[in-house]
Backbone as CSV, one residue per row, in Angstrom:
resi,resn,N_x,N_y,N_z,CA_x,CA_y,CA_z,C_x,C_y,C_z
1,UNK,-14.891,-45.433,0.415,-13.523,-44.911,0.485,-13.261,-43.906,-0.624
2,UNK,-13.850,-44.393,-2.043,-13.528,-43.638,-3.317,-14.136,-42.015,-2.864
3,UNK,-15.773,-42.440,-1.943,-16.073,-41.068,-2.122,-15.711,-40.281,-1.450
4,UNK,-15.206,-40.734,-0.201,-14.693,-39.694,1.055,-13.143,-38.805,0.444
5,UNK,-12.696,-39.820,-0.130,-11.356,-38.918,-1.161,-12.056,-38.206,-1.610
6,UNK,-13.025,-38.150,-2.555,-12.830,-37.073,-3.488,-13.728,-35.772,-3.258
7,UNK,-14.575,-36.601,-1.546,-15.224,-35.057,-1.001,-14.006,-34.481,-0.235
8,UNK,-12.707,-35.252,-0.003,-11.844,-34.422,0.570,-10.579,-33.336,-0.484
9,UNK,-11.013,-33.980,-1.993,-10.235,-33.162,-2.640,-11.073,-32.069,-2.998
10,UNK,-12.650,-32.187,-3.036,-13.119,-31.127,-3.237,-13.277,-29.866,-2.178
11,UNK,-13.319,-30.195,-1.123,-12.406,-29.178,-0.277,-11.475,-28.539,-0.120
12,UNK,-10.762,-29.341,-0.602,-9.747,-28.725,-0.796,-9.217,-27.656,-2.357
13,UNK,-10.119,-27.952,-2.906,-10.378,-27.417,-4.374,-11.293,-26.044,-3.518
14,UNK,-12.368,-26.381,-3.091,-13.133,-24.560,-2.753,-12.312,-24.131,-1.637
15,UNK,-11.654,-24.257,-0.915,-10.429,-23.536,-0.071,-9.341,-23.213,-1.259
16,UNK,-9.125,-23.713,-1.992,-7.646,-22.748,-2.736,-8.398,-22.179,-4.228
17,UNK,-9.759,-22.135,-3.876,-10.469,-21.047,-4.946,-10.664,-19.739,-3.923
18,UNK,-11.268,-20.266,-2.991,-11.214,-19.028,-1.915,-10.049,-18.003,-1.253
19,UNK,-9.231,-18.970,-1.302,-7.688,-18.431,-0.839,-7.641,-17.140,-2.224
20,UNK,-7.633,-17.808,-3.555,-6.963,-17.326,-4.858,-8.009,-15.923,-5.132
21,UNK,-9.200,-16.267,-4.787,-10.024,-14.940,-4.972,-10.000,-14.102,-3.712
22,UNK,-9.643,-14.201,-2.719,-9.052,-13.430,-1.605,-7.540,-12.672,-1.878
23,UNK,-6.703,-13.480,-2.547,-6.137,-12.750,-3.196,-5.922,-11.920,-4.334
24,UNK,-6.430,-12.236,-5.133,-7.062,-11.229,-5.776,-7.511,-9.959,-5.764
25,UNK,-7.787,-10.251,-4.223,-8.960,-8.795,-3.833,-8.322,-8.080,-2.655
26,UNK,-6.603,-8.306,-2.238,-6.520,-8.030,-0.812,-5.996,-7.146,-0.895
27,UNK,-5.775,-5.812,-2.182,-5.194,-4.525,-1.852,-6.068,-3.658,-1.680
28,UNK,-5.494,-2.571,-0.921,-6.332,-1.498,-0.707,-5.284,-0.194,-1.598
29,UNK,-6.674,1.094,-1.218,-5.388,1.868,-1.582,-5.773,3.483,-0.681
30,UNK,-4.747,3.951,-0.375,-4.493,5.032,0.947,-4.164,6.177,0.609
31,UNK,-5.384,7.062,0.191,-4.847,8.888,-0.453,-4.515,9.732,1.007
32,UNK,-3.060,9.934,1.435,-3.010,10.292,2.557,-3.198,12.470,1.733
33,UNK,-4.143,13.024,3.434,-4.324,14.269,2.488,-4.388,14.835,1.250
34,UNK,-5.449,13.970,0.592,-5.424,13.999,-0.755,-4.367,14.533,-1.784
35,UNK,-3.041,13.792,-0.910,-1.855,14.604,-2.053,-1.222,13.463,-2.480
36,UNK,-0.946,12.165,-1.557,-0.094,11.190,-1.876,-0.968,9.910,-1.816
37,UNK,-0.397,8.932,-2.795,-1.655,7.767,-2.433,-0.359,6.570,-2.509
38,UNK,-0.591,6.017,-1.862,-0.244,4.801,-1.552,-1.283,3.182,-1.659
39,UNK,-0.076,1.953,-1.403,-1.493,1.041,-1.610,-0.355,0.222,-0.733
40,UNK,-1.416,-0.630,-0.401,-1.409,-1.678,0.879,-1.851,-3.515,0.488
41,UNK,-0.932,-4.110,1.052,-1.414,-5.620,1.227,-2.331,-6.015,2.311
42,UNK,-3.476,-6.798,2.361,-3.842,-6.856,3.458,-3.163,-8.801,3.800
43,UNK,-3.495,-8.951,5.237,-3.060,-10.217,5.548,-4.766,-10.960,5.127
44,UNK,-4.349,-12.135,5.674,-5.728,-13.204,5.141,-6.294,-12.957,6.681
45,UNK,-7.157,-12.396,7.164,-7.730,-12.956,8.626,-9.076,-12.146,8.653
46,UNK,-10.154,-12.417,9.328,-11.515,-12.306,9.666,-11.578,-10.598,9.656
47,UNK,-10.523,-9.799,10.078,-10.393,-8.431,10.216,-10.245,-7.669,9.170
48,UNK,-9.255,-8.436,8.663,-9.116,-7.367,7.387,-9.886,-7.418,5.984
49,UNK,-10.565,-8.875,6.294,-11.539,-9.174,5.126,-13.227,-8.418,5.720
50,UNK,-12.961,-8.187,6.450,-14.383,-6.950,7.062,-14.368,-5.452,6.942
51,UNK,-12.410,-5.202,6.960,-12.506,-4.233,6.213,-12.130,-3.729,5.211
52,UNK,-11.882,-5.208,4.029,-12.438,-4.604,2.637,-13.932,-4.582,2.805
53,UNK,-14.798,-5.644,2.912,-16.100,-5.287,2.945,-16.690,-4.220,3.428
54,UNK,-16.076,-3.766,4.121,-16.772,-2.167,4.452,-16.328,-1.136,3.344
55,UNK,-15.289,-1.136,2.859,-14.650,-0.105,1.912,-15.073,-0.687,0.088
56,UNK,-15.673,-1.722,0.364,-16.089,-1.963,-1.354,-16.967,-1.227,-2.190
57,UNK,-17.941,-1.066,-0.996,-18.898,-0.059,-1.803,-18.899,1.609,-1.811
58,UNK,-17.950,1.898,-0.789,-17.599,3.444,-0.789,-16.302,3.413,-0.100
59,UNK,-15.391,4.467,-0.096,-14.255,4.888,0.308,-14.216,5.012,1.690
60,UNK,-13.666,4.576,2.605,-13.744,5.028,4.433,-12.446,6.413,4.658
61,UNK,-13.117,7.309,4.791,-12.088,8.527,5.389,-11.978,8.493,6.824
62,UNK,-10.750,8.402,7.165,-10.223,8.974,8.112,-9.480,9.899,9.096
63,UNK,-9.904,10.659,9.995,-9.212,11.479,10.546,-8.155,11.005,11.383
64,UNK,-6.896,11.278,11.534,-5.781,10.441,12.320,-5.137,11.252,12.805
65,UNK,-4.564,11.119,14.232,-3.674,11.926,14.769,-2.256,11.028,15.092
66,UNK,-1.378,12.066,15.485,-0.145,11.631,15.774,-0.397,10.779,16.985
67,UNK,0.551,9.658,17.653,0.556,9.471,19.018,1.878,8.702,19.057
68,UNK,2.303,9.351,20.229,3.438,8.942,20.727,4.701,8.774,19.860
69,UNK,5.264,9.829,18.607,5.964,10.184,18.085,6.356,8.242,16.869
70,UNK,5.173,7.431,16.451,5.411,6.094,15.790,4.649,5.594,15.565
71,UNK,3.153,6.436,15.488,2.326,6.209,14.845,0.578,7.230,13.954
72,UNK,0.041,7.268,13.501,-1.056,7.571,13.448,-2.335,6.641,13.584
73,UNK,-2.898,7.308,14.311,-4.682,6.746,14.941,-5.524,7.621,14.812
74,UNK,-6.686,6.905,13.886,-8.172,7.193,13.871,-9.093,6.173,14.063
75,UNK,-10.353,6.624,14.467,-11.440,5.858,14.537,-12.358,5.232,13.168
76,UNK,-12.420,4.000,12.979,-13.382,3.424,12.133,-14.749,4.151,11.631
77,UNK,-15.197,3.558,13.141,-16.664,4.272,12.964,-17.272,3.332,12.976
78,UNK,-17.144,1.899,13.289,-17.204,0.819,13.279,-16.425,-0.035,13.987
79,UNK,-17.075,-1.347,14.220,-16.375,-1.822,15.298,-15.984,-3.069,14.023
80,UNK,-14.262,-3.584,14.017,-14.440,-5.134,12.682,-14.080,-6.176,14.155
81,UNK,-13.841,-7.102,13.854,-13.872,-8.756,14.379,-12.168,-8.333,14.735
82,UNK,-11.718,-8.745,16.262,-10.474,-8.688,16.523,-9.971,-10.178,16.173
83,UNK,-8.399,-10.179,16.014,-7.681,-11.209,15.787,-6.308,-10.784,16.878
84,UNK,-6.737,-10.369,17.983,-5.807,-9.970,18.808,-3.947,-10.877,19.161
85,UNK,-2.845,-10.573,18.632,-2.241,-11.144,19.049,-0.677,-10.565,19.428
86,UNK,-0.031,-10.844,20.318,1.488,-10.024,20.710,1.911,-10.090,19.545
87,UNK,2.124,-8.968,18.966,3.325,-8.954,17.818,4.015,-7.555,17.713
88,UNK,4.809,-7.679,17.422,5.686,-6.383,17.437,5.607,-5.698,15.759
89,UNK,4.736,-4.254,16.058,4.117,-3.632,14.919,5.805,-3.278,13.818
90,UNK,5.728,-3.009,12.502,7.004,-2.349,12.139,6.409,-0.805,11.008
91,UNK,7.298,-0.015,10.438,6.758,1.044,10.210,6.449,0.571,9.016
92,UNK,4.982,0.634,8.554,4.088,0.736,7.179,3.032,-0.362,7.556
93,UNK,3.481,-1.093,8.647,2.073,-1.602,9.314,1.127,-1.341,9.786
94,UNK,-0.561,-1.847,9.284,-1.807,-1.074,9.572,-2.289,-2.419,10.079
95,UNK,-2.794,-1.699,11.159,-2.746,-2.093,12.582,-4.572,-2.030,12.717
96,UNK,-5.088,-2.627,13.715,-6.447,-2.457,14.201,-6.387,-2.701,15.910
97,UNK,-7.185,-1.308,16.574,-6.479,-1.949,17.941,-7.992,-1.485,18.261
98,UNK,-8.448,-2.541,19.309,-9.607,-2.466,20.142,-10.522,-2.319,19.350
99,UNK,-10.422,-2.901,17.768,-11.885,-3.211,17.118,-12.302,-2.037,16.192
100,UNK,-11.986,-1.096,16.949,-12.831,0.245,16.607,-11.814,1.533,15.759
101,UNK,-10.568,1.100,15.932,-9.137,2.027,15.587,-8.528,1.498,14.452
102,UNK,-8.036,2.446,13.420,-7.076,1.796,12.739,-5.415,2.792,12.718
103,UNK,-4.793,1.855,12.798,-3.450,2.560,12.900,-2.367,1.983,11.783
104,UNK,-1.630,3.096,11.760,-0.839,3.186,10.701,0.835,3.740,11.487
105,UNK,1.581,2.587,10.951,3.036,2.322,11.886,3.679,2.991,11.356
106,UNK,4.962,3.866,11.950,5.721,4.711,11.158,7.473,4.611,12.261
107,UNK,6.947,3.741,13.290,8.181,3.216,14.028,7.728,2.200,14.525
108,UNK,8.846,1.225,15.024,8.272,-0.034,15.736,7.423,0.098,17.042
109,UNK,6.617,-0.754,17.568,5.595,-1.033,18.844,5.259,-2.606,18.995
110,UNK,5.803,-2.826,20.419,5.024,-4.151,20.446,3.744,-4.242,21.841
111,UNK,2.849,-5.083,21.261,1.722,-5.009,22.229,0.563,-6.046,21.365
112,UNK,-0.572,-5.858,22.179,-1.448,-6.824,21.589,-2.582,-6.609,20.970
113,UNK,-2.568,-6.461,19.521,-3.086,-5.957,18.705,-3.784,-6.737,17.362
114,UNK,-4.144,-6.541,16.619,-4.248,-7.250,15.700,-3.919,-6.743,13.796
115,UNK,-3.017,-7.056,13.045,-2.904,-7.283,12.036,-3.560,-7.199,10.913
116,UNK,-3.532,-6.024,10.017,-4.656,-5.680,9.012,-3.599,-5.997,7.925
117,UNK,-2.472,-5.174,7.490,-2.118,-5.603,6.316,-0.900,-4.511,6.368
118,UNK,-0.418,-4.638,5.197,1.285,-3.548,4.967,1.188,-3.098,3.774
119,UNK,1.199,-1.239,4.458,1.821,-0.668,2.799,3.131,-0.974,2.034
120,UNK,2.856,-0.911,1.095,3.528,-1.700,-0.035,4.968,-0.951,-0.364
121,UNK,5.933,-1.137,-0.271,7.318,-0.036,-0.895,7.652,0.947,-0.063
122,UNK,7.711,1.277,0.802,8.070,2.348,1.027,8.899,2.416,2.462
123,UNK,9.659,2.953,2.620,10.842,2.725,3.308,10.243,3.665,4.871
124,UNK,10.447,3.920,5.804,10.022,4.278,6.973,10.778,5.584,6.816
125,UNK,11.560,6.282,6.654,11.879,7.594,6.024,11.125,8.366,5.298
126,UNK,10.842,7.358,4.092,9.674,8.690,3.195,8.087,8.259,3.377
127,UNK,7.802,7.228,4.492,6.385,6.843,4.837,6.191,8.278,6.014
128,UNK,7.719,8.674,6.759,7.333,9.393,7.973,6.967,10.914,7.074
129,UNK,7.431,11.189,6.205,7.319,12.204,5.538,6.283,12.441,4.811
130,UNK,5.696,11.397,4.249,4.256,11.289,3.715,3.269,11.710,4.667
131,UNK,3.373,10.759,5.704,2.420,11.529,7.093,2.533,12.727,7.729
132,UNK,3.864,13.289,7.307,4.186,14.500,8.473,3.957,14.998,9.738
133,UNK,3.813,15.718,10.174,3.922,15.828,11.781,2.333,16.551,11.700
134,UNK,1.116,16.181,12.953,-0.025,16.696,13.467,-1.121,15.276,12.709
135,UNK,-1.779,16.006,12.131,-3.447,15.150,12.343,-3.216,15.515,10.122
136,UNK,-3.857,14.014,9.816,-3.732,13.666,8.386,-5.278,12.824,8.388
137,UNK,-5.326,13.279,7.332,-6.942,12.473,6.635,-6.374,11.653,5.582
138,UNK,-6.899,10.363,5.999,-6.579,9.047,5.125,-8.127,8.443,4.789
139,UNK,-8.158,8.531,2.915,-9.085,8.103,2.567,-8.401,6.208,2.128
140,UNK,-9.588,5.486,2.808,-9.037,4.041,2.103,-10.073,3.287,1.335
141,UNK,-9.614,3.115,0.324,-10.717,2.275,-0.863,-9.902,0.900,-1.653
142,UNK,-10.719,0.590,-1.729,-10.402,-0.643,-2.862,-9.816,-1.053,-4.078
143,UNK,-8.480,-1.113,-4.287,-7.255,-1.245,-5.258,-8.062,-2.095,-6.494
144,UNK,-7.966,-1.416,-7.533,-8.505,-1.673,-8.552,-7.830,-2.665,-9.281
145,UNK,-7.700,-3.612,-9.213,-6.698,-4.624,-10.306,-6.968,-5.448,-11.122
146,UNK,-7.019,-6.310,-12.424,-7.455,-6.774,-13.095,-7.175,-8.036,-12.756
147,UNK,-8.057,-8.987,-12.553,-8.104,-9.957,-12.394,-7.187,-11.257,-14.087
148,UNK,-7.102,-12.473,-14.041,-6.041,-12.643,-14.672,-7.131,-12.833,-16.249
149,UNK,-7.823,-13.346,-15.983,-9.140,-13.289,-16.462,-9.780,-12.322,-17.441
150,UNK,-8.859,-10.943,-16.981,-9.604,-9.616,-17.772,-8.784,-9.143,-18.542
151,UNK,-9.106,-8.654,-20.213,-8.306,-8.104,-20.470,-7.218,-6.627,-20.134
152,UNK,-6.861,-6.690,-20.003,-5.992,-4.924,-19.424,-5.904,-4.180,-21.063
153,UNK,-6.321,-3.288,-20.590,-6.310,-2.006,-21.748,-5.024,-0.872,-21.161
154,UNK,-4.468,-1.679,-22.151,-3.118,-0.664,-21.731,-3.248,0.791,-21.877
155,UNK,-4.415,1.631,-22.696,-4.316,3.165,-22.875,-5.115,3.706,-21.464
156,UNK,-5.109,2.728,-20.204,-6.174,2.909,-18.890,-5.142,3.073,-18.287
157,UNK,-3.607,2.249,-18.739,-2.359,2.309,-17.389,-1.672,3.918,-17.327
158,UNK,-2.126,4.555,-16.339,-1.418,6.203,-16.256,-0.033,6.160,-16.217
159,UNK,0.756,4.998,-15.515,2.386,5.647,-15.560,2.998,4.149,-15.699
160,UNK,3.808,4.152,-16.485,4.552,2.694,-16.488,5.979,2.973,-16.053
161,UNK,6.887,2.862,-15.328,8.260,2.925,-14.554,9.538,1.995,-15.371
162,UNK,10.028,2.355,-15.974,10.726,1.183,-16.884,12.265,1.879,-17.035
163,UNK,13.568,0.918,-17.351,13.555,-0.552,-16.600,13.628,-0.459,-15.214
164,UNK,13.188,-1.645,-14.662,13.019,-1.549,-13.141,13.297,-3.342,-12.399
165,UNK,14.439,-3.609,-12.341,15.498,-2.688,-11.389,15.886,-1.930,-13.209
166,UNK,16.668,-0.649,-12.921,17.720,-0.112,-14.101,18.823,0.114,-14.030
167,UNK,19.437,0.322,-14.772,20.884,1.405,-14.442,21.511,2.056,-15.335
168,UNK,21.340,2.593,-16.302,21.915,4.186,-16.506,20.504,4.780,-16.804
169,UNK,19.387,4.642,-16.746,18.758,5.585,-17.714,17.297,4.916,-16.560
170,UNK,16.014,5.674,-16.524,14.885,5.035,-16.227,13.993,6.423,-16.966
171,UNK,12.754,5.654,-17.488,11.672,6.161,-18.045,10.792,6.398,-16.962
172,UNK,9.979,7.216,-17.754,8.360,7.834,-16.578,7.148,7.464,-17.986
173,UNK,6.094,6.548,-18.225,5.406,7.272,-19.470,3.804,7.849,-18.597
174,UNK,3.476,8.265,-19.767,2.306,8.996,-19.379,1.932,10.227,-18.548
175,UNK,1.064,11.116,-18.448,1.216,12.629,-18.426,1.729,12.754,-16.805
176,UNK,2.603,13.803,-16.599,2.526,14.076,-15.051,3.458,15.529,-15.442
177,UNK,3.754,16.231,-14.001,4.118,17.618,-14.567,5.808,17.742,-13.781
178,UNK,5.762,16.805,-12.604,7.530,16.774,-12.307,7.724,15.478,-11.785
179,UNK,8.591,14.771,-12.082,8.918,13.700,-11.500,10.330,13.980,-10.860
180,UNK,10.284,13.398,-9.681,11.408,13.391,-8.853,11.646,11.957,-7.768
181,UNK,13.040,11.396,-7.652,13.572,10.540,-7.324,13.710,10.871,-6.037
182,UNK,13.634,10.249,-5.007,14.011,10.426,-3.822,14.892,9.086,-3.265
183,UNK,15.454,9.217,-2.267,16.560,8.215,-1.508,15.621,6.963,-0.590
184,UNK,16.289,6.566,-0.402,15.973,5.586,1.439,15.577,6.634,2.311
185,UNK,16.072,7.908,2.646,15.905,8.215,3.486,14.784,9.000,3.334
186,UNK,14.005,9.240,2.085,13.112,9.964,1.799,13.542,11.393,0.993
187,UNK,14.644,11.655,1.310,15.449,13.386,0.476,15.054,12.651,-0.977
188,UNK,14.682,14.401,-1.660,14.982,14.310,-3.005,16.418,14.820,-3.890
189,UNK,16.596,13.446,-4.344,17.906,13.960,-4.903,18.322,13.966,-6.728
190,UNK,16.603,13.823,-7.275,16.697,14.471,-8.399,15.543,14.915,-8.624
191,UNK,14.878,15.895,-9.614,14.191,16.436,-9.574,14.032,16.726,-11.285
192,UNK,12.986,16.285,-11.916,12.713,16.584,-13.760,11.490,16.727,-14.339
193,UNK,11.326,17.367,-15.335,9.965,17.106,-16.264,10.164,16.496,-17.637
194,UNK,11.390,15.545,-17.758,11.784,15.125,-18.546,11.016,13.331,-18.354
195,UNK,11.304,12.340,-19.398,10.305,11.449,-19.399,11.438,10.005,-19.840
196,UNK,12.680,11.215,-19.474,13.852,9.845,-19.584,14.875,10.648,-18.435
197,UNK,15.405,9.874,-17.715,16.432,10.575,-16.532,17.623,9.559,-16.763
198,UNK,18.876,10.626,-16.806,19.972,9.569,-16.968,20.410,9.983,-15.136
199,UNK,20.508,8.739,-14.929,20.595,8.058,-13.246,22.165,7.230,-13.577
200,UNK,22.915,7.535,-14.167,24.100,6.771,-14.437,24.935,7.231,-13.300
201,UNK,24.884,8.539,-12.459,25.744,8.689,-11.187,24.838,8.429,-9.449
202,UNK,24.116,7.447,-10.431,23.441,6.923,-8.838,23.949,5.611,-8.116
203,UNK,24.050,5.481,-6.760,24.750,3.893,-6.466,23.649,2.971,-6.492
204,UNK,24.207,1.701,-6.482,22.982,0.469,-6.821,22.442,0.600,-5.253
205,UNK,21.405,0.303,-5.313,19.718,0.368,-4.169,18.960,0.478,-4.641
206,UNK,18.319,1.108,-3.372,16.579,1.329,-3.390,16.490,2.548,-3.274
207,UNK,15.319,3.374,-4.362,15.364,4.034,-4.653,13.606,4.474,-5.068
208,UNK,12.845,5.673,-4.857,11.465,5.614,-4.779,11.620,7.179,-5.706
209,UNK,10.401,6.845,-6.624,9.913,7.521,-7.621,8.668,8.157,-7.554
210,UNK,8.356,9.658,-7.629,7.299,10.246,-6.806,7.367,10.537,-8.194
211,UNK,5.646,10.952,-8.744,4.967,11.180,-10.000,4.276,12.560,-9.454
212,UNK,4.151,14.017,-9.756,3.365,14.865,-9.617,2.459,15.248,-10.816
213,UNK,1.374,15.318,-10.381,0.706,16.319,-11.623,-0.502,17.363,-10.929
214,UNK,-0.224,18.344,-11.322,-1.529,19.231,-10.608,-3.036,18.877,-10.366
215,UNK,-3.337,19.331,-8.941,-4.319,18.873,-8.711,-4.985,17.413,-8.835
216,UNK,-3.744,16.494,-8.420,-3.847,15.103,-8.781,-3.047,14.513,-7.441
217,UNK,-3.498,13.560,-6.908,-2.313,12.633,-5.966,-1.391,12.306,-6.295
218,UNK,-0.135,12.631,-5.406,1.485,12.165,-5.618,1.433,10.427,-5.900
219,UNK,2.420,10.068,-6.748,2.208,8.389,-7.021,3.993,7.959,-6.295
220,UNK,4.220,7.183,-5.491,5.542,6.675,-5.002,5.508,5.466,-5.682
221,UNK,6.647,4.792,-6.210,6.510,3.644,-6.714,8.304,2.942,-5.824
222,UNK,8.663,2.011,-5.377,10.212,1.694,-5.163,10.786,1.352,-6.642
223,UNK,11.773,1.800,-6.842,12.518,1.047,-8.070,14.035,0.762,-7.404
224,UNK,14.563,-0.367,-8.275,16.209,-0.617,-7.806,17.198,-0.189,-9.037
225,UNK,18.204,0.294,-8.305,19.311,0.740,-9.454,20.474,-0.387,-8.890
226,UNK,20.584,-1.180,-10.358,21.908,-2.507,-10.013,23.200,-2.206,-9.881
């Protein structure tokens, strides 16, 4: 009896080591036209853990076209493991349809598909604008994060966003050449190369912070003003 317990707690011990190092490892990250990069959650399922494993050891580019005015689709190049099920897609959901496709939601769809994971922050206004209208190349690689384990060298972190939520004032640190605030709806409605912005005539929301620097990918981050 003693031992069957404690081969059942040790199961349960390598399932929530496995769970914890799966999480660990489940972001990706998405340089759409090498101008804007974004990053993504993936869900826990057989699909999307095949395609981090495909993207660990090199970056997967993709060519994607528009379809049907709510989404973009490209081909893998590869076929991953379906987890096919009715669900109704929403916009920043990345999608895998027929094994071989990956799609990226920018309006709702329901159908039977399967579930890769969700970009992170970003409101369906300035996700549609990120993609823009025709055919976009999306490189996707493997979100670099420090495990809890590692030390972090703070002179490695490029931009820190502070305070966040804020309200009269928000910082930018580290080099970039314009930073500009944009809305929910994606409009920009401030625009600086300053490294402190007084935001004291903004209303409390949600609110997304685009980082430029030449010849470098745009950085979006969400911040809230209280």
């Amino acid at each position: 009896m003693m031992k069957s317990i404690l081969i059942i707690f040790l199961l349960i011990a390598l399932n929530s080591i496995a769970v914890q190092l799966f999480s660990q490892q489940n972001k990706i990250k998405l340089t759409v036209n090498n101008e804007t990069v974004l990053t993504a959650t993936l869900v826990d399922n057989s699909s999307s853990k095949a395609l981090f494993d495909l993207i660990k050891s090199s970056p997967l580019t993709i060519e994607m076209s528009d379809y049907n005015q709510m989404e973009k689709v490209g081909p893998i190049g590869t076929t991953l493991p379906r987890n096919d099920e009715q669900i109704t897609a929403e916009s920043g959901d990345i999608i895998l349809y027929l094994g071989s496709a990956l799609v990226i939601y920018y309006a709702p769809n329901s159908y039977n598909f399967t579930r890769l994971g969700k970009i992170d922050n970003v409101s369906q206004n300035v996700l549609k604008n990120i993609l823009g209208e025709g055919n976009v190349t999306v490189k996707i690689e493997v979100l670099e994060t420090p495990t809890s384990a590692e030390h972090v060298d703070m002179n490695k972190i490029q931009h820190v966003i502070y305070p966040n939520p804020f309200k009269n004032y928000l910082e930018v640190s580290g080099d970039y050449d314009v930073l500009s605030i944009l809305n929910e709806k994606g409009e920009e409605i401030i625009k600086s190369k300053s490294k402190k912005l007084d935001v004291s005539n903004l209303s409390s929301g949600i609110y997304f912070v685009k980082i430029d620097k030449e010849n470098k990918p745009s950085i979006i981050q969400k911040v809230l003003k209280e």
